[in-house]
N, C-alpha and C positions, 0 to 999 in steps of 0.2 A: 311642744315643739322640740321638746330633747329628746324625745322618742323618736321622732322622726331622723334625725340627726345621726343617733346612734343605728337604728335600722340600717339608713342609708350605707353606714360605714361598716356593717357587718355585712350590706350586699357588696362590696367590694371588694375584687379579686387581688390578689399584690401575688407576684409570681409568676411561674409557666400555668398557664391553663390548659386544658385538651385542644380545645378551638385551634388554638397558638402552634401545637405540635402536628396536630392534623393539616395546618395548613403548608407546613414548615413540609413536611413527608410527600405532600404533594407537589410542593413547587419544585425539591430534591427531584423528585419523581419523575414530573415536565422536563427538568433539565436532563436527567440521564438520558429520557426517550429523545428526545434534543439532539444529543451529543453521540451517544452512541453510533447509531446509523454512520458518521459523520467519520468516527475514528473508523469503522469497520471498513469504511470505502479505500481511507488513508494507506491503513494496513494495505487492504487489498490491491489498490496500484501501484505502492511501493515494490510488493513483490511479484507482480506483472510487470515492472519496469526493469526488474534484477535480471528475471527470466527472458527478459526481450533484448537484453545487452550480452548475457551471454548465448544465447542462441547469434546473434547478431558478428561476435567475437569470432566463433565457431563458424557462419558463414564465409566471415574474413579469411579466415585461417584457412580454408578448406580452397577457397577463388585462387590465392598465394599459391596453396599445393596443385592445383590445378594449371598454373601459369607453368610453374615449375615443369608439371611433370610433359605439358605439349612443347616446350622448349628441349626435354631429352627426347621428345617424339621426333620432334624435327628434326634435330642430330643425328637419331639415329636410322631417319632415311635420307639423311644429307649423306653419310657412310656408307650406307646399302647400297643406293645410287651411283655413288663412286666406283664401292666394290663390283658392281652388274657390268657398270659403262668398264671398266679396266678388262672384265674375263674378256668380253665381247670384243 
């Protein structure tokens, strides 16, 4: 019966085993394929979002210069008009 005893205690592992690490590499592994996808999207519409506010900015900017510049249009056929009506 002490043979048995002892057997048993030499089949026993105390430690990291392969099993242990193999399974550890995998679950790591699940989790990247996981997560990755996931930040690559993040990334990705953050700077779809950059791109889309300054495009955005730039449209603003451009409506402004355009209000601007039919406001000197109008001036300056409000003075043409004048100058025409005055020769005549």
């Amino acid at each position: 019966m002490a043979t048995k005893i002892q057997a048993k205690k030499v089949k026993e592992e105390n430690g990291v085993t392969g099993s242990m690490i193999l399974i550890t590499f995998f679950v790591s592994a699940l989790m990247l394929l996981l997560t990755l996808p996931n930040i690559y999207l993040d990334n990705h519409i953050y700077y779809e979002s950059r791109s889309i506010a300054h495009l955005h900015r730039i449209k603003i900017t451009l409506e402004e210069e355009q209000a601007l510049i039919k406001a000197k249009l109008e001036e300056i056929n409000y003075k043409e008009n004048l100058l025409n009506h005055d020769i005549k």
